[in-house]
C-alpha positions, -999 to 999 in steps of 0.1 A, spaced: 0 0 0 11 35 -11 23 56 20 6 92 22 41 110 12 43 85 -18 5 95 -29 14 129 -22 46 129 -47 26 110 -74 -4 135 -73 22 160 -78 43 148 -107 4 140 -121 -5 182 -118 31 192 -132 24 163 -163 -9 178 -166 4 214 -164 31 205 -191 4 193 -214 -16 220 -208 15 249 -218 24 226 -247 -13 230 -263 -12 267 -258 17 269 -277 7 245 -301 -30 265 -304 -3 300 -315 -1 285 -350 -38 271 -356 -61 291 -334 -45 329 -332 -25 337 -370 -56 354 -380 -58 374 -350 -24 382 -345 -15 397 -374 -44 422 -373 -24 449 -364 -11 452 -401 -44 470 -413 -67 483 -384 -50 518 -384 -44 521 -420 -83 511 -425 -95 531 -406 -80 565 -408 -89 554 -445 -114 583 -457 -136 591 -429 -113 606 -402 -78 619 -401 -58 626 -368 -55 662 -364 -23 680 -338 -45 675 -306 -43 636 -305 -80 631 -298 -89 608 -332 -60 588 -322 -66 584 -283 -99 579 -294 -94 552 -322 -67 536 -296 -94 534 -270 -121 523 -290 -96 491 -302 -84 481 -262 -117 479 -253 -133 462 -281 -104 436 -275 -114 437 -239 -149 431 -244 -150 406 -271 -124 381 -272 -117 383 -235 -149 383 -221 -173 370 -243 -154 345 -258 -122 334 -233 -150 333 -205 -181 326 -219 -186 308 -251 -158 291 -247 -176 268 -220 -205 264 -247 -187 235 -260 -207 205 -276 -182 176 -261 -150 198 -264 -164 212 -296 -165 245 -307 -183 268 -339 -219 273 -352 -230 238 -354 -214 230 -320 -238 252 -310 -267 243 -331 -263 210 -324 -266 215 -281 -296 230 -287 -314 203 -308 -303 178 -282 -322 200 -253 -353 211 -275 -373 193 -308 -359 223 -328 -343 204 -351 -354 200 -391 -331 173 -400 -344 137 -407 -322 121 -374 -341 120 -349 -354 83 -350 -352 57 -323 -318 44 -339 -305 78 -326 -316 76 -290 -298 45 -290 -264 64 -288 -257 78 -253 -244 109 -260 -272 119 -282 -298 116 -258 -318 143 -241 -289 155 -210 -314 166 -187 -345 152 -175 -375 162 -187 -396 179 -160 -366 201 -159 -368 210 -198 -410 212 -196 -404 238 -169 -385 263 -196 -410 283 -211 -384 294 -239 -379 257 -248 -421 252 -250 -421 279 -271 -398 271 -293 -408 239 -301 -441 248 -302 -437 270 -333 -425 255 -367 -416 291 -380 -390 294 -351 -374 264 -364 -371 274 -402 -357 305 -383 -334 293 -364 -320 268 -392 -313 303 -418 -296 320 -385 -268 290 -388 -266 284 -423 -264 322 -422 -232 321 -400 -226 293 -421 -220 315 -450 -203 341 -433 -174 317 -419 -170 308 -455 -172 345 -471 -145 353 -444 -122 324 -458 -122 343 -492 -118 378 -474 -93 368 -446 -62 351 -471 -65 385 -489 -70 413 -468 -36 393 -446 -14 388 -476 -20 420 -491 -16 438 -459 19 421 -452 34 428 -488 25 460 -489 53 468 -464 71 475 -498 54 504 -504 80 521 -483 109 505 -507 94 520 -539 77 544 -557 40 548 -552 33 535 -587 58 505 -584 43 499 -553 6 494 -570 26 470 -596 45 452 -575 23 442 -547 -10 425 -560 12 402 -583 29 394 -552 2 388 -532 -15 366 -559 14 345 -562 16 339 -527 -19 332 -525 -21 305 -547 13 288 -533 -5 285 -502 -41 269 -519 -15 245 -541 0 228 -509 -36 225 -493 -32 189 -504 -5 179 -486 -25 189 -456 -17 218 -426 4 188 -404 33 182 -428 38 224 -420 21 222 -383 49 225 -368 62 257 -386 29 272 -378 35 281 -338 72 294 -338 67 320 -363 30 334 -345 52 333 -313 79 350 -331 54 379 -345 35 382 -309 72 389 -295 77 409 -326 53 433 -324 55 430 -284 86 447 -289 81 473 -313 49 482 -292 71 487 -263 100 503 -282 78 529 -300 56 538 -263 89 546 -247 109 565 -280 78 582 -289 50 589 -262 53 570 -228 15 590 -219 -2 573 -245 -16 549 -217 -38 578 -205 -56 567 -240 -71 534 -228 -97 556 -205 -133 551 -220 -136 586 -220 -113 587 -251 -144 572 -272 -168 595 -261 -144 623 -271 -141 610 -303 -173 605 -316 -183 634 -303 -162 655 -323 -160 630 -355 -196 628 -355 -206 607 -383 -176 600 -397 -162 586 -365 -188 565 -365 -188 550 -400 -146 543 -389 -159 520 -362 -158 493 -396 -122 495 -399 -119 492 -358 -135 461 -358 -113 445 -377 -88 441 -345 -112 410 -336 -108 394 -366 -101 355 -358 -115 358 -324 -140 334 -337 -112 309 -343 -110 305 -306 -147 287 -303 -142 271 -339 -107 253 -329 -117 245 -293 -118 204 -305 -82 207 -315 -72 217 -279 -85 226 -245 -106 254 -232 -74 258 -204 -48 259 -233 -66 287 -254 -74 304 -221 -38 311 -211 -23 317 -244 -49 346 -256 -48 362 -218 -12 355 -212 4 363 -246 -19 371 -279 -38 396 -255 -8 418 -238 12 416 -276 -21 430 -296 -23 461 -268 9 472 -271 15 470 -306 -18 493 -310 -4 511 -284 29 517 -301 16 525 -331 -9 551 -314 23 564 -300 40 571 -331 10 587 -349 2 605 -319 45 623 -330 35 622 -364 8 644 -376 26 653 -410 14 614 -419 -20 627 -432 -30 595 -458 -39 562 -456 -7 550 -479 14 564 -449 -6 552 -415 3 519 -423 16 492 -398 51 498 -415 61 531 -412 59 524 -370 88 505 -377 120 513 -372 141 512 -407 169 490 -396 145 460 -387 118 466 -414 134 440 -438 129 410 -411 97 421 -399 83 424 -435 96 387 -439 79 378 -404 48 395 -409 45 374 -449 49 346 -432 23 352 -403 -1 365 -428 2 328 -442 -5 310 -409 -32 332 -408 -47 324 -439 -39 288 -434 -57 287 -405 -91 298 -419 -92 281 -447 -87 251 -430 -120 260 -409 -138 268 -445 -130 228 -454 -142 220 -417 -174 242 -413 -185 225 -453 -176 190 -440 -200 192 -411 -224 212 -435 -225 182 -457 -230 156 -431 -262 175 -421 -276 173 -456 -271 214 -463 -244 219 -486 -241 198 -522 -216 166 -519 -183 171 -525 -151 151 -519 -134 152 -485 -94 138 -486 -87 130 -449 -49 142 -450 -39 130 -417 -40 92 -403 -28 103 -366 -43 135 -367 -83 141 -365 -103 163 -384 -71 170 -409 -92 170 -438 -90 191 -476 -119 196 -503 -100 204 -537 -131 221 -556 -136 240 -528 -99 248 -524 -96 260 -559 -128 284 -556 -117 300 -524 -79 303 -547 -98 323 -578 -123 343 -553 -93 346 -532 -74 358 -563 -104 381 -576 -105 405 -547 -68 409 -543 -72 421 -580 -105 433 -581 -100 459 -548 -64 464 -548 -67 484 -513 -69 472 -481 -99 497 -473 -125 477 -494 -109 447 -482 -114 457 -451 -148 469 -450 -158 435 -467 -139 415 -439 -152 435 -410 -189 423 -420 -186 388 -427 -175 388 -388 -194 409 -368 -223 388 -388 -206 358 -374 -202 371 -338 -239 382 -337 -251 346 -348 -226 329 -321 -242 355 -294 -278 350 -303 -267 307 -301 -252 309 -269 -280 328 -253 -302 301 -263 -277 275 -248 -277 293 -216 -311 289 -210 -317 254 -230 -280 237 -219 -272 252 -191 -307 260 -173 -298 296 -165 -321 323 -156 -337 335 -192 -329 369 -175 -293 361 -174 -292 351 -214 -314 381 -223 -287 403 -200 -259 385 -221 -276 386 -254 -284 426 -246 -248 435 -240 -228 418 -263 -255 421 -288 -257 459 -288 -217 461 -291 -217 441 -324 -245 454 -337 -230 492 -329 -202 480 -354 -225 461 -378 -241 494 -378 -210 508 -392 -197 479 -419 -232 477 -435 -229 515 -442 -201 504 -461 -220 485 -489 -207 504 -517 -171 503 -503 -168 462 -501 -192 454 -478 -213 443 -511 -190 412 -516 -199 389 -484 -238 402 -487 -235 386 -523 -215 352 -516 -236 347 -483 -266 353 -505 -253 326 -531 -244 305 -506 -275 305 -484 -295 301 -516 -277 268 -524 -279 254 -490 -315 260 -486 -324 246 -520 -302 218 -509 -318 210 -475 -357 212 -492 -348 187 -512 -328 164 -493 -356 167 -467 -383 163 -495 -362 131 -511 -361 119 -472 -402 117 -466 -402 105 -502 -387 76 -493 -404 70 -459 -439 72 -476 -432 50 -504 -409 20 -487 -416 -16 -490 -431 -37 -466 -413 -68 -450 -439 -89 -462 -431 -84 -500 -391 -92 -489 -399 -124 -479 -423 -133 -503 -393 -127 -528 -378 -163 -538 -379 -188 -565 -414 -191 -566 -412 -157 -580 -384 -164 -603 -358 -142 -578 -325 -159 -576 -297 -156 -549 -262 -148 -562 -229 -151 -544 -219 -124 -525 -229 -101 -500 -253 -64 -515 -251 -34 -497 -281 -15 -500 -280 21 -493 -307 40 -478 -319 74 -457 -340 48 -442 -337 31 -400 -365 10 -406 -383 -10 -436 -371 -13 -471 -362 14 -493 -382 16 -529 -348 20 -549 -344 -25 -538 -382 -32 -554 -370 -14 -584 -336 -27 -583 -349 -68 -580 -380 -56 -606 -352 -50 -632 -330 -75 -620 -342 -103 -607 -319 -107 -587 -302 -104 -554 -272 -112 -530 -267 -146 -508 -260 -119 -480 -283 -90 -481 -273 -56 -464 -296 -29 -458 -270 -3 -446 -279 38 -437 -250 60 -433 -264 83 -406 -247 119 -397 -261 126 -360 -256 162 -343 -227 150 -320 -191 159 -329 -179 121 -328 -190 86 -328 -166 63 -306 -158 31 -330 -175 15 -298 -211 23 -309 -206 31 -346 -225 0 -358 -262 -5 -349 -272 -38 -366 -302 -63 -365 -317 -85 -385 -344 -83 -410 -368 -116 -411 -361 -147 -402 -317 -157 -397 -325 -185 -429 -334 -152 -451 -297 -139 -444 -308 -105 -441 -298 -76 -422 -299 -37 -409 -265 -22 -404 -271 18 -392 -235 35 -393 -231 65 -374 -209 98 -379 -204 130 -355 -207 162 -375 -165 164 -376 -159 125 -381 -150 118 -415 -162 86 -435 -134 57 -434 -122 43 -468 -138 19 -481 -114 -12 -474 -119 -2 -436 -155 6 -436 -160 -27 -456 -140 -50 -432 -153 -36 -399 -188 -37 -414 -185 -76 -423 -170 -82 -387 -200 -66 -365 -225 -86 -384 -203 -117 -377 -203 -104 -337 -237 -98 -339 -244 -132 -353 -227 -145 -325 -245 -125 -293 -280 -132 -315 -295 -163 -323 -330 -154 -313 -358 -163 -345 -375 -134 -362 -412 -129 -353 -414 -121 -389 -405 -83 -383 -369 -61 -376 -353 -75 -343 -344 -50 -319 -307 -31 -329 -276 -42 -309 -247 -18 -306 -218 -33 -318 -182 -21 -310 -160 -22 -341 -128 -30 -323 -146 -56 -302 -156 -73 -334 -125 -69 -352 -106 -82 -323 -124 -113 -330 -124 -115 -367 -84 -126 -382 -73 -98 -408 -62 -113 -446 -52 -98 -476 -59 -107 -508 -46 -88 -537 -43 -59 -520 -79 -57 -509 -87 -66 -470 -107 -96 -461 -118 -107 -428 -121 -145 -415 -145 -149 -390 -132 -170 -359 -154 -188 -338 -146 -198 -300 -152 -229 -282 -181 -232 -253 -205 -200 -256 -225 -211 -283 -198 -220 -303 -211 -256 -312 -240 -239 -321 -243 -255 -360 -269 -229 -371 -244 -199 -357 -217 -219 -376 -237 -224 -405 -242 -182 -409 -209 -176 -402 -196 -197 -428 -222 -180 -454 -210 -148 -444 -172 -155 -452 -180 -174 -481 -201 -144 -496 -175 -119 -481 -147 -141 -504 -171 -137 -540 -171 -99 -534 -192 -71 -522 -216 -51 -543 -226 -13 -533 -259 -6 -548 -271 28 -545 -298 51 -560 -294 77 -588 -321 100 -579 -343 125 -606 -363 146 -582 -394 166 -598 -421 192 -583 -453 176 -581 -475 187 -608 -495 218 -593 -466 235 -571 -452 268 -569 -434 284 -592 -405 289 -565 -409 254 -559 -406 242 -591 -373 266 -595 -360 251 -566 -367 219 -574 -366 210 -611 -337 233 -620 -321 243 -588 -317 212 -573 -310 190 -604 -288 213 -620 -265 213 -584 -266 175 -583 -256 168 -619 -227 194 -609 -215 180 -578 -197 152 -566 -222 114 -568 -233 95 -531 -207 71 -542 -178 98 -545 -188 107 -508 -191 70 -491 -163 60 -511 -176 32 -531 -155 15 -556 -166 23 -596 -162 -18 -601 -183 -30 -574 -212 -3 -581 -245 -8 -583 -264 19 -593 -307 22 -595 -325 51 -607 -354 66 -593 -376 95 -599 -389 119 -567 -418 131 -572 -416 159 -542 
């Protein structure tokens, strides 16, 4: 037995492991989580003394502009999100459908077709608290009580939705072009306008062309040169405040930003759009909390990103504040702060943090349209998982090489950081208003707070983003136009999407075949078995879909092993390989027929299809073991079956390169059992003459009589996005040579 000094000294060499872990992730979170933020300093002055203010001899514009940034930094990043939202996690998970996700789980909010008893199944999906505690919630009666509030709060995500992706076009080139532009103090004003943008467009599409090799082959890059532009900038903040104006502290008094709009009026107010640009990436925080811990973020934003962004604002204030001769935009620039002997390695830092921070949100983009996808609102499109010991490492080409030519087209297209920054500055206060109006709901639905309390929450922060919302939107001619017009774009193809995925989805649930007409099927009928074992993919938990009747009606026809398997995406983040597989059988154990449900989180990405082949076979063999019960004629009950219990007790072959599974069967415990034997030894031998993937090929139409929006939406909207996307078997990874395919018209 362990003496108390012994326990003592373990316990502590546990905290200082723990500890150690802890400070490694906040470094580790510089390079993912704060590039975007960090190298914010580059354009907020030079945006926003753009056109609508200048800083006259008396120092009040830039007190007040100085004022107005420390305590929007304050406010937002620190408050709202290091303390708050940050504990609004969904599992460790942060972003939008984190959020939107905690809610469905606490209130019948939700519009998407997963919500059947197969769900409930899965432990972390069910209801967290009990139910006379939810009933009591008058906010949660409400809103399930109304269907509008629903539709409602569906466009408020996809909304943020859209604006996390505009800001992936916006944020690689409003940071790249902000860095390069450093040379405009190397040449001529007119070299300058020739020289950067090519620059900048090069560089931007050097970072989109190594997307592909995925953001851990350069991970480790990504935190040492962050760290080495917070220090950077650190000390330049510090060197300029003490060569220049030690008083310009006296500027972080609130009374500063009274001051200033009071005498700038209108025009102060209308600058608040290039202010808000200092909390740029904050979102990142919530988005990347899976990747770390909400301890790690904590102490590296309050302990390092935080003190470095306030004194390089301050520095620069304190330099402008000596400099009143510096009346344009072209020379308020991050840049001319610098002193001239170091300006070479800081333009080389700053490049090169501008690319972290670009890295870093384009990755999100690729994350935020993965879970999109799995939650049937955005088209299908291929997702390369680029990591095998990292999670959630994943890249989309065609959306890589759209965000590269939108990317491309407002470096060209703007040419100034103003428009740039105007455009930037709405796509995330938009973000930041939908993340506060979600985590107001949380706090009442999640964590059973006082509505008071959200509505005080939702009040506050509310009324500071919407203040500079205010601002940006009065910027529509200026840039603000650009993420108004790709959220509108996007939204409209998300929507479209999600009607008719939901549509194709009650389709199938109306018209699917009974069990009866299954087993009826034999050679009476003229249906033969083959060899092998048929997959048949369906939306549907329960009954048979209408794309099998059509499939054995033209091919009369089907496998020795039949396979009804529905790839379901559930509003959790992850599905342990534990309870992946829910599988039962359909009709009697002679018919060889069975349910397999396969689960996915909204950030788990689909296995290949050797893997998801393999570990499929080997739960039906384990479930074939732990059930020998007889049908009564309808579905048996669903068993949970661990994949790595299964596969533990399946042995692994390979046969021309392709993975096979043997099925091993242990003494005592049934294992005499002939007829367990007997469906074992079907299953391998149908496993050995190949698998076939048959899915459906889907025309959907408007029923005759509907709107014309509806037939829009439908018979051209729709169609014309799934001819032009990636096909079902694209996304599940199914094998061109083993695929089945059976068309069917929706009528919808």
């Amino acid at each position: 037995m362990m003496d108390p000094e012994s326990q003592k000294g373990s316990s502590s060499a546990s905290k200082k492991d723990s500890w150690k872990n802890v400070l490694l992730l906040a470094y580790q979170s510089l390079g993912v989580v704060y590039g975007d933020l960090g190298i914010s300093p580059l354009y907020v002055y030079k945006s926003t003394f753009a056109e609508d203010i200048t800083h006259s001899d008396t120092n009040e514009e830039i007190f007040g502009v100085l004022s107005f940034v420390f305590w929007t930094l304050t406010l937002v990043p620190l408050f709202k999100y290091v303390f708050i939202v940050l504990r609004a996690d969904d599992n460790g998970e942060g972003g939008t459908f984190a959020l939107y996700s905690l809610i469905c789980r606490h209130a019948e909010v939700g519009l998407l077709p997963n919500r059947q008893v197969a769900d409930e199944e899965l432990s972390t999906y069910k209801l967290e608290c009990p139910p006379e505690i939810n009933n009591s919630s008058k906010v949660k009666s409400v809103l399930e009580k109304h269907k509008n509030l629903h539709i409602a709060l569906l466009i408020v995500v996809l909304l943020g939705t859209c604006m996390v992706i505009g800001d992936g076009v916006l944020t690689p080139a409003i940071s790249v072009f902000s860095a390069v532009s450093g040379l405009e103090l190397s040449m001529s004003k007119a070299h300058h306008e020739y020289a950067v943008v090519p620059i900048t467009c090069l560089i931007l599409i050097g970072l989109f062309a190594l997307q592909h090799y995925g953001t851990h082959r350069v991970g480790t890059f990504f935190a040492p040169i962050v760290l080495v532009w917070l220090l950077c900038i650190s000390a330049l903040g510090i060197y300029n405040i003490a060569h220049w104006n030690p008083n310009v502290y006296q500027a972080l008094s609130p009374i500063y930003m009274y001051n200033f709009l009071k005498k700038t009026k209108k025009n102060g107010w209308m600058s608040l759009g290039g202010i808000l640009l200092c909390i740029t990436g904050s979102e990142a925080m919530f988005a990347d909390l899976g990747h770390f811990s909400y301890t790690a973020i904590q102490i590296a934003f309050t302990f390092l990103v935080y003190p470095a962004l306030i004194l390089a604002y301050m520095g620069q204030a304190a330099y402008l504040s000596m400099h009143h001769d510096l009346t344009s935009s072209y020379q308020i620039g991050f840049y001319v702060s610098v002193p001239e002997s170091v300006r070479w390695p800081v333009l080389i830092v700053a490049i090169l943090a501008s690319v972290v921070g670009s890295q870093a949100i384009i990755s999100g983009t690729f994350s935020i349209i993965n879970q999109s996808q799995s939650l049937g609102c955005f088209p299908r499109v291929k997702v390369v998982h680029t990591s095998d010991k990292i999670h959630g490492q994943i890249y989309i080409p065609e959306i890589n090489w759209m965000l590269m030519i939108l990317c491309i087209a407002v470096a060209v297209g703007f040419r100034d950081t103003k428009h740039m920054g105007n455009a930037s500055g709405l796509a995330v206060m938009t973000v930041m208003l939908v993340t506060t109006c979600l985590t107001s709901l949380v706090m009442v639905l999640c964590w059973r707070k006082p509505p008071l309390l959200a509505l005080a929450f939702l009040t506050f922060f509310g009324a500071v983003e919407l203040f500079y919302f205010s601002a940006s939107i009065m910027k529509f001619l200026e840039g603000a136009w650009l993420p108004i017009l790709l959220a509108l774009i996007l939204m409209t193809v998300m929507l479209v999407w999600h009607y008719a995925t939901i549509k194709k989805y009650e389709f199938d649930l109306h018209n699917k075949v009974s069990l009866d007409w299954l087993l009826a099927l034999g050679p009476v009928l003229g249906i033969a078995r083959v060899p092998g074992i048929g997959l048949v993919y369906t939306d549907l938990v329960s009954g048979i879909p209408a794309n099998f009747s059509r499939f054995v009606t033209n091919l009369p026809a089907f496998h020795a092993v039949l396979v009804f398997v529905c790839v379901k995406h559930v509003p959790v983040p992850h599905i342990p390989p534990s309870e992946r597989h829910l599988v039962g059988r359909i009709g009697p154990p002679a018919h060889r027929s069975y349910r397999c449900i396969v689960r996915y989180g909204y950030r788990d990405v689909h296995q290949d299809v050797d893997s998801f082949e393999s570990e499929l076979i080997a739960s039906l063999a384990e479930f074939i073991r732990s059930s020998r019960r007889a049908s009564n004629g309808d579905d048996e009950g669903l068993a949970v079956i661990g994949a790595a219990e299964a596969e533990a007790k399946a042995e692994a072959e390979c046969v021309k390169g392709k993975k096979k599974v043997r099925f091993l069967v242990e003494e005592g415990a049934g294992a005499g059992d002939e007829a367990v034997r007997e469906e074992l030894e079907e299953l391998w031998n149908a496993s050995e003459a190949g698998t076939a993937f048959i899915l459906g090929n889907s025309h959907v139409k408007a029923k005759p009589g509907s709107s014309v929006l509806k037939r829009v939406a439908i018979n051209f909207g729709y169609n014309f996005l799934r001819r032009n996307c990636r096909g079902p078997e694209v996304v599940l990874k199914v094998p061109p040579a083993s695929l089945l395919e059976v068309g069917m018209v929706y009528v919808v």
